[in-house]
C-alpha positions in Angstrom: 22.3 -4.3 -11.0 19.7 -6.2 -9.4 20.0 -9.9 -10.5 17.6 -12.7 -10.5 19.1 -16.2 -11.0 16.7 -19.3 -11.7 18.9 -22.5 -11.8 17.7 -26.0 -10.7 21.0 -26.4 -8.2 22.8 -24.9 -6.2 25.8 -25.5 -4.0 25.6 -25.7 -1.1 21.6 -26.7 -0.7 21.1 -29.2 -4.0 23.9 -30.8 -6.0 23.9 -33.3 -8.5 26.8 -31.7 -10.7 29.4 -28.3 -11.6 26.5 -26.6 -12.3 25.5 -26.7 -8.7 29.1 -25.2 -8.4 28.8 -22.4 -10.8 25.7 -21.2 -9.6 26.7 -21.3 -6.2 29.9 -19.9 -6.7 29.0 -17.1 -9.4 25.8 -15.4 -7.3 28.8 -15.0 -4.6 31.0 -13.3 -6.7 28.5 -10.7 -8.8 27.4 -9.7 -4.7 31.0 -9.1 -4.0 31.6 -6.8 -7.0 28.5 -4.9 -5.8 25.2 -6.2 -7.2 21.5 -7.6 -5.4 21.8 -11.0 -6.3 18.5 -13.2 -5.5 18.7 -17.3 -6.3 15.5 -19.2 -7.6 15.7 -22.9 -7.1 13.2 -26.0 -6.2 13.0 -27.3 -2.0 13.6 -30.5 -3.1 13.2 -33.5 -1.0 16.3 -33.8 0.2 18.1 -30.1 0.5 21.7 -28.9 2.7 19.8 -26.2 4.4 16.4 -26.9 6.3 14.8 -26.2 9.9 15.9 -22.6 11.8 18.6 -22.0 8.7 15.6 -21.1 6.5 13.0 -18.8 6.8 9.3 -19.2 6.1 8.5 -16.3 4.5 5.3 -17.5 2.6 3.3 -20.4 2.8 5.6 -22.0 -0.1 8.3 -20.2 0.1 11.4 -20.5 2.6 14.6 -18.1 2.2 18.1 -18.1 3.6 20.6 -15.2 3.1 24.1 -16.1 2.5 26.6 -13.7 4.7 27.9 -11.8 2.1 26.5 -13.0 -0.6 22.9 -13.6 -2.5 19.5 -14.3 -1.0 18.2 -17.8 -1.6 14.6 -18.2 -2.5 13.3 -22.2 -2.0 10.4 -23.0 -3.9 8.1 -25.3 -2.2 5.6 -28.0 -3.8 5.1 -31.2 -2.4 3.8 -33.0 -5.1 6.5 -31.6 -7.8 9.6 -31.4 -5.7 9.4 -33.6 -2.3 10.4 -36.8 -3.7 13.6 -38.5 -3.4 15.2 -37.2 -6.0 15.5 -34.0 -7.9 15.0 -35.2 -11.3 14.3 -38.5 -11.9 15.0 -42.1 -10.4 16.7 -45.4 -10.6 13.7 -46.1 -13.1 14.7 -42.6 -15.2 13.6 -39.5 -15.5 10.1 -38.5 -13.9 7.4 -38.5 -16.9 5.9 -34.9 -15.5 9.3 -33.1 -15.4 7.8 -30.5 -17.7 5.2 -29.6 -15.9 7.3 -29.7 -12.5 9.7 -26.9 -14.1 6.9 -24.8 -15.7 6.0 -24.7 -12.4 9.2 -23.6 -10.9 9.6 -21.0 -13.9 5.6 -19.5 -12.9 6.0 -19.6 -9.6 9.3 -17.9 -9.2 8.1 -15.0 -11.5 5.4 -14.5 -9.6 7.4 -14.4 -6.3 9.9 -11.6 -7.6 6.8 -9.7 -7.9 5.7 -10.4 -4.4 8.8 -9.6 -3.6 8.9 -6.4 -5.2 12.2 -7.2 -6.9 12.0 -6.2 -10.5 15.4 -7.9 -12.0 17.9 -5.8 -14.5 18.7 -9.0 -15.5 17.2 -12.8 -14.9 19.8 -15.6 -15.5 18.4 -18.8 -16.7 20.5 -21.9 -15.9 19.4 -25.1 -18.2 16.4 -26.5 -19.5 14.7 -26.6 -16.5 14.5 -22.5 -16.7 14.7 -22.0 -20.2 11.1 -21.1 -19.7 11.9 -18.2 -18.3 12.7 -16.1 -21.3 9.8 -17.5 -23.3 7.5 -16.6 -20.5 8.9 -13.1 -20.2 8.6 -12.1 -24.3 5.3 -14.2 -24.3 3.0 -14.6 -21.4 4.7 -11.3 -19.2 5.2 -9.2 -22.6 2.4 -6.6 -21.1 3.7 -7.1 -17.4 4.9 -3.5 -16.9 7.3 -5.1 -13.8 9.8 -6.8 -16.3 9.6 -4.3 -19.1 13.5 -3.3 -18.2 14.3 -7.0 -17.8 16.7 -8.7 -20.1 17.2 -12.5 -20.3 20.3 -14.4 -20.6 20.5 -18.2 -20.5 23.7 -20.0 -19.8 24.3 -23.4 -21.5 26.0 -26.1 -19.1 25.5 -29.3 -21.0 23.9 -28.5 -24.1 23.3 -32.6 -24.3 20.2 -32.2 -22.0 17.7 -30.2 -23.6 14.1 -31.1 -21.5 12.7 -33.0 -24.5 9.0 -34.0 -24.2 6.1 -35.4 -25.7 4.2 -33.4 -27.7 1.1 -33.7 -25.4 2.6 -32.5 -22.6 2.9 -29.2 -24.2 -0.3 -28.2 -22.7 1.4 -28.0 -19.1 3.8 -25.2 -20.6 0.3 -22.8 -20.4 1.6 -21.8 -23.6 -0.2 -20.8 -26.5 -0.7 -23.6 -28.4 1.0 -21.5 -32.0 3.8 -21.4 -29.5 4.2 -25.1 -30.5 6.4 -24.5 -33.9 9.1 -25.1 -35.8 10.0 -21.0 -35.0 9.3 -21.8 -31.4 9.4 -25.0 -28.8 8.3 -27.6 -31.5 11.4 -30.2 -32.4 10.9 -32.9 -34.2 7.2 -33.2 -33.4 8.5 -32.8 -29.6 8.5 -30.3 -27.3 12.2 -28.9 -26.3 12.2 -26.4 -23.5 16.3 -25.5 -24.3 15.2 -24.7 -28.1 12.8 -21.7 -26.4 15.1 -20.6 -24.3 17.9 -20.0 -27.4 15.2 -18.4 -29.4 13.8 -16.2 -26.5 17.0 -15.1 -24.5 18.5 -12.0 -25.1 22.0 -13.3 -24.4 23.6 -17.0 -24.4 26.3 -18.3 -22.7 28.3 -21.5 -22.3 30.7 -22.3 -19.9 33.7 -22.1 -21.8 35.0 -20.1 -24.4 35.7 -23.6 -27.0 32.5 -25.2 -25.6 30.7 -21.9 -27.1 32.3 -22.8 -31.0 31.9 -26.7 -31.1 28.2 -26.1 -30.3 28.1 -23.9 -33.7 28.8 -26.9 -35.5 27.3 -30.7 -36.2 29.4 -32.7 -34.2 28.5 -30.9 -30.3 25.3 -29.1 -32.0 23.2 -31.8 -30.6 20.8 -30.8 -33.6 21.1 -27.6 -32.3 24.0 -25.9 -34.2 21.2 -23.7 -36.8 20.1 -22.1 -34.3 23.2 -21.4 -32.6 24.8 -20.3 -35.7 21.5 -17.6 -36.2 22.5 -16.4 -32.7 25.8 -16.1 -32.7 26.4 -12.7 -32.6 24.3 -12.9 -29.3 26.1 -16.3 -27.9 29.5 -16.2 -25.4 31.9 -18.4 -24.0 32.5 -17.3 -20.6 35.2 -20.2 -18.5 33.7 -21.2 -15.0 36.5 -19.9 -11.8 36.6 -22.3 -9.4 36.5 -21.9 -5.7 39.9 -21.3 -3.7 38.3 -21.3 -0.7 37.1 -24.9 -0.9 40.2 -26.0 -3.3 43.2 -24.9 -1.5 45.9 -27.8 -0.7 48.2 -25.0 1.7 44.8 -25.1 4.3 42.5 -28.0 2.9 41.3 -30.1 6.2 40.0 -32.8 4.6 43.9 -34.3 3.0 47.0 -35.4 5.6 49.2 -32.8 4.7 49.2 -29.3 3.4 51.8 -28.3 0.9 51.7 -25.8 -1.9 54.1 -24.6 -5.0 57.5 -24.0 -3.7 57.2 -26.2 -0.8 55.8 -30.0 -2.4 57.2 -32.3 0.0 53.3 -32.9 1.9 52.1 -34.8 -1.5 54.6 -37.6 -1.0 53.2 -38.3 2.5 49.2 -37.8 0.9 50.3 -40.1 -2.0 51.6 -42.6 0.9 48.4 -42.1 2.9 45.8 -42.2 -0.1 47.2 -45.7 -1.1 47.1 -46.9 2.2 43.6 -46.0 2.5 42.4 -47.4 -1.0 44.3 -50.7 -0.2 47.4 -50.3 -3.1 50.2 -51.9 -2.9 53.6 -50.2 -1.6 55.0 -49.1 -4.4 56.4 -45.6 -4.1 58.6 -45.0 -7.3 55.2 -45.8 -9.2 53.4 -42.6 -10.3 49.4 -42.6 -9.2 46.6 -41.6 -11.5 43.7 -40.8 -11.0 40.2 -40.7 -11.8 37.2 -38.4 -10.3 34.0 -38.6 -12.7 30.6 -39.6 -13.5 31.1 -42.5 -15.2 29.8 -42.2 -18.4 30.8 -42.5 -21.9 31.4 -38.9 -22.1 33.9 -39.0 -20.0 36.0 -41.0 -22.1 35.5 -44.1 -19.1 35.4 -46.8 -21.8 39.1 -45.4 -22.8 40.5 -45.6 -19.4 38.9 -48.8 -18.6 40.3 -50.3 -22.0 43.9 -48.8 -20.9 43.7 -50.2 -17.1 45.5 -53.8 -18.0 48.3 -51.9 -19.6 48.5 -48.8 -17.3 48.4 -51.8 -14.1 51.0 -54.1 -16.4 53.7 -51.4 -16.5 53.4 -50.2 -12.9 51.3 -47.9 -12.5 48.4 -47.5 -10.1 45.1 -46.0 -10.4 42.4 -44.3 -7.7 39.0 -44.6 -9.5 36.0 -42.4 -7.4 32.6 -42.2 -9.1 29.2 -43.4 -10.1 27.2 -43.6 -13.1 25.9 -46.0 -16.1 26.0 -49.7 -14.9 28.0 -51.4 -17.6 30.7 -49.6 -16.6 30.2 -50.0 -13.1 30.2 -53.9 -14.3 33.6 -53.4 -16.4 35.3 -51.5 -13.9 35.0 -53.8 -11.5 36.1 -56.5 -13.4 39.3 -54.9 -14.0 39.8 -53.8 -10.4 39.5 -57.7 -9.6 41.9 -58.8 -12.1 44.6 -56.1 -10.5 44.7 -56.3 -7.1 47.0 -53.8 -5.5 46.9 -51.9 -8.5 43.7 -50.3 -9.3 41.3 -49.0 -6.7 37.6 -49.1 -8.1 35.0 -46.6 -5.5 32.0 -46.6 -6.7 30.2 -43.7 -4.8 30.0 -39.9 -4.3 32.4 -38.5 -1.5 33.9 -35.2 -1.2 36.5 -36.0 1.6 37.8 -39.2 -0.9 37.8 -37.0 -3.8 39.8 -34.4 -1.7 42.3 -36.8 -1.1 42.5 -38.5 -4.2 43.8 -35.1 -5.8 46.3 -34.3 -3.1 47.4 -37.6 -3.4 47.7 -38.3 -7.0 50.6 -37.6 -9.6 48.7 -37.6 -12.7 44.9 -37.2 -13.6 42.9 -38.4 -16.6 40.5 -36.7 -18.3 39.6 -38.3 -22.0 36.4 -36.6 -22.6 34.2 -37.1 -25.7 33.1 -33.5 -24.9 33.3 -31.2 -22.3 31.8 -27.6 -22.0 34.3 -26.6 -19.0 34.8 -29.2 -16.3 36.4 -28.1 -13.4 38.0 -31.5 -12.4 40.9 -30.6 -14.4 41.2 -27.0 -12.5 41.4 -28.8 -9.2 44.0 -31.5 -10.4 46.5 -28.4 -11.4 45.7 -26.6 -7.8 46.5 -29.7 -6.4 49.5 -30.3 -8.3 48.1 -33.6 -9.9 49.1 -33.3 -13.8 46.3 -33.9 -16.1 46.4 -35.9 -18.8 43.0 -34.3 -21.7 41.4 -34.5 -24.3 41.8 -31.3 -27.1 37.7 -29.9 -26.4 35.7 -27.7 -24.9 36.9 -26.3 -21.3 39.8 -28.8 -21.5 41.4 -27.0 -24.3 41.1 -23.9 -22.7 42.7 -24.7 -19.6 45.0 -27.3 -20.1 48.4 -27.0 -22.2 51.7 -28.3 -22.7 52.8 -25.6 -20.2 50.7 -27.9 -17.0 49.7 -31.1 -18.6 49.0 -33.5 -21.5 46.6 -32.8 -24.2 45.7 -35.7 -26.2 46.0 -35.1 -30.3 43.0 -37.1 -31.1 40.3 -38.9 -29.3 41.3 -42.9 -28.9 43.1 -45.5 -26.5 46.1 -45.3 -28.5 46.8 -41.6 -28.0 45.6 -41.7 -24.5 48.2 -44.7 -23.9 50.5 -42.0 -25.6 49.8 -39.3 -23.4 50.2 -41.5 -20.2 53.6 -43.4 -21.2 54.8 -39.7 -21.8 53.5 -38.5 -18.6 54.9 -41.6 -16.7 58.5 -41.0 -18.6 58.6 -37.4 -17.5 57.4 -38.6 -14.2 60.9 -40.5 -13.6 63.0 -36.8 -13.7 62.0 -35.7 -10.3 63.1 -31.9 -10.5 61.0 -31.6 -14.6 58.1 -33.3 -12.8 58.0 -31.0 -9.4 58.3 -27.4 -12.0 55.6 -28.9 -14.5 53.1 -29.6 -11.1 54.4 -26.1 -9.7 53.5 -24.0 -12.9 49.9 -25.6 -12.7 49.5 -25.1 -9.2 50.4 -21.5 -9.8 47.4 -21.4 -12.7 44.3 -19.3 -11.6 40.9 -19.6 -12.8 38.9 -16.8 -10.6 35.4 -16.5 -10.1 36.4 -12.7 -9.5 37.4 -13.2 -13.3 34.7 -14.8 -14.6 31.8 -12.4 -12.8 33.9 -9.6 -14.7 33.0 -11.2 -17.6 29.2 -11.9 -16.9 29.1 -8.3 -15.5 30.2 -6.6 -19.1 27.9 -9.4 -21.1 25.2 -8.4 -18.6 25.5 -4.1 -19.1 25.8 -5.0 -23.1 22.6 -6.8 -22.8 20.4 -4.6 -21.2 22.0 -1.7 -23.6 20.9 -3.7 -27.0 17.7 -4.1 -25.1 
């Protein structure tokens, strides 16, 4: 099949998030089972790739072939996308982001034309290409070059949905009847993921549970009608994740390698990760960890309400992240009050995050929601046992077979989970087999572009 994907990030040119990670890891996999596999996405500002690495192949457009794997198509517009970042900034999100996606949605249309690459299949990652499938049963319904095309939009976070103002409907290039409740209209709003549901021919979410919660009020985000109408067309497929990268046996970036069967490296990454975060020596104390945005979905008011207990019975915790300012503020706070105990970095950095999971015994995870997450894949590779919350691409990953899954969302069962965690934690040889058997999990892109393969051929079948 020829494949085109339109997604707003991709590893490893622009990252802000896993869907960086999916995309990036997912047009790899579909080229090694056999398909043409060309990736859509924004030159930014600030991209991974630039100078002799890309290819000027129009006046605003660059390319870069991957060595065995998809063609990457950069998009370029000074005024939309060279700014400093790729979606908003400290002040929030830009005001024209509508318009700066419509764009990207036009534009790359266009280009598979010039390109002469007329897609089985176009995969639409997010609001900021949910465009796409309107476009194509709207705007290109007489285009004769995407009458075999089928649509399918995959869901990542269905929390962010590209809601505007009415007025800035008009920079859709829509037909204004196009603006209704049947259509992109939402509350007197305009809300680019509410096309794309309606329009697509196929929906996907990252994860099978992720794909039933969103069916109903609580993770519909207002969404769950619509869902519910498309059921029959909407599937949960689980994200891999990327051995290459997440390998403890060969990763570069930790002290020592060690893998299932042969443990004794994490004792000496453990010793070296609380050296460099500035803990105190205490080595009969289990670790935990924390790797996360920090945001209230993440369950980070839960873990920072638990630190002064967790840090009063001995335990010390590695916390690497950024996000919402209050709990920035709150963090810190606690870190100050625990010295030796809790180690607060508030940044992004892959090498720390690296070593934080080789070096850690247990990792938390409390998520309000969560459509797949892949922190909690990496903890298990790495043999760091997580501690979750019962949602989304937590509960169809983790298990009482290779972690903790919390009963119910709150402090007190999370303070559960951990004291039970911390007690097993004392019987070395239980501890080392219930790491082993979740090192030994696999969650294969191979797997996962199997899946997107059948969902794909179904597709263009019912089409």
């Amino acid at each position: 099949m020829r494949i085109a994907f339109f997604t707003p990030e991709a590893v490893p040119y622009a990252k802000t998030g896993g869907l960086a990670d999916v995309t990036g890891a997912l047009s790899r996999a579909l080229c090694e089972a056999g398909h043409e596999v060309v990736v859509l996405l924004p030159a930014y500002g600030k991209m991974a790739v630039s100078g002799p690495a890309m290819e000027k192949i129009m006046p605003d457009i660059s390319s870069h072939r991957q060595e065995g794997g998809a063609v990457f198509y950069f998009l370029h517009n000074g005024e939309y996308f060279g700014r400093e970042g790729f979606y908003g900034s400290a002040a929030g999100d830009y005001p024209d982001n509508l318009e700066r996606f419509a764009f990207f949605c036009r534009r790359g249309l266009r280009l598979l034309e010039q390109l002469d690459f007329s897609p089985d299949i176009v995969h639409c990652h997010d609001w900021q290409a949910a465009l796409v499938p309107v476009y194509l049963k709207s705007l290109e319904a007489g285009n004769l070059f995407f009458r075999r095309t089928a649509s399918v939009l995959t869901i990542h976070n269905l929390a962010y949905q590209g809601v505007f103002p009415s007025g800035d409907f008009i920079s859709s290039g829509l037909d204004a009847g196009m603006f209704s409740v049947d259509a992109m209209e939402f509350y007197g709003r305009v809300n680019l993921l509410k096309g794309g549901l309606i329009f697509s021919d196929a929906l996907t979410t990252v994860s099978p549970t992720y794909s039933r919660q969103i069916q109903g009020k609580e993770f519909g985000c207002g969404l769950e009608d619509i869902l519910n109408r498309r059921a029959e067309n909407l599937r949960g497929i689980l994200n891999g994740l990327d051995y290459s990268v997440w390998d403890p046996s060969v990763d570069r970036e930790i002290d020592f390698n060690y893998e299932a069967g042969r443990m004794e490296g994490k004792a000496g990454n453990k010793k070296a990760l609380r050296d460099l975060c500035g803990l105190s020596e205490e080595p009969d104390a289990p670790l935990l960890a924390v790797v996360s945005r920090l945001a209230e979905q993440k369950g980070v008011d839960l873990i920072a309400s638990l630190l002064p207990e967790i840090s009063a019975k001995g335990m010390q915790t590695v916390i690497l992240g950024t996000g919402d300012e209050k709990y920035h503020r709150l963090l810190k706070k606690t870190a100050e009050d625990h010295p030796g105990m809790v180690s607060l970095n508030l940044k992004f950095d892959e090498s720390l995050a690296h070593k934080i999971y080789a070096g850690s015994d247990i990792f938390l995870m409390p998520s309000r929601y969560e459509p797949c997450g892949l922190s909690q894949m990496i903890a298990l590779r790495y043999g760091s046992v997580p501690v979750v919350s019962n949602t989304g691409g937590l509960a169809d990953t983790v298990s009482a077979e290779n972690g903790f899954v919390m009963e119910s969302l709150s402090r007190e069962q999370l303070s559960v989970c951990v004291s039970k965690a911390a007690l097993l934690y004392r019987n070395a040889e239980e501890w080392r087999r219930l790491a082993e058997r979740g090192m030994r999990c696999r969650f294969s892109w191979q797997a996962a572009a199997g899946e997107y393969i059948s969902l794909y051929e179904k597709t263009l079948r019912g089409k």
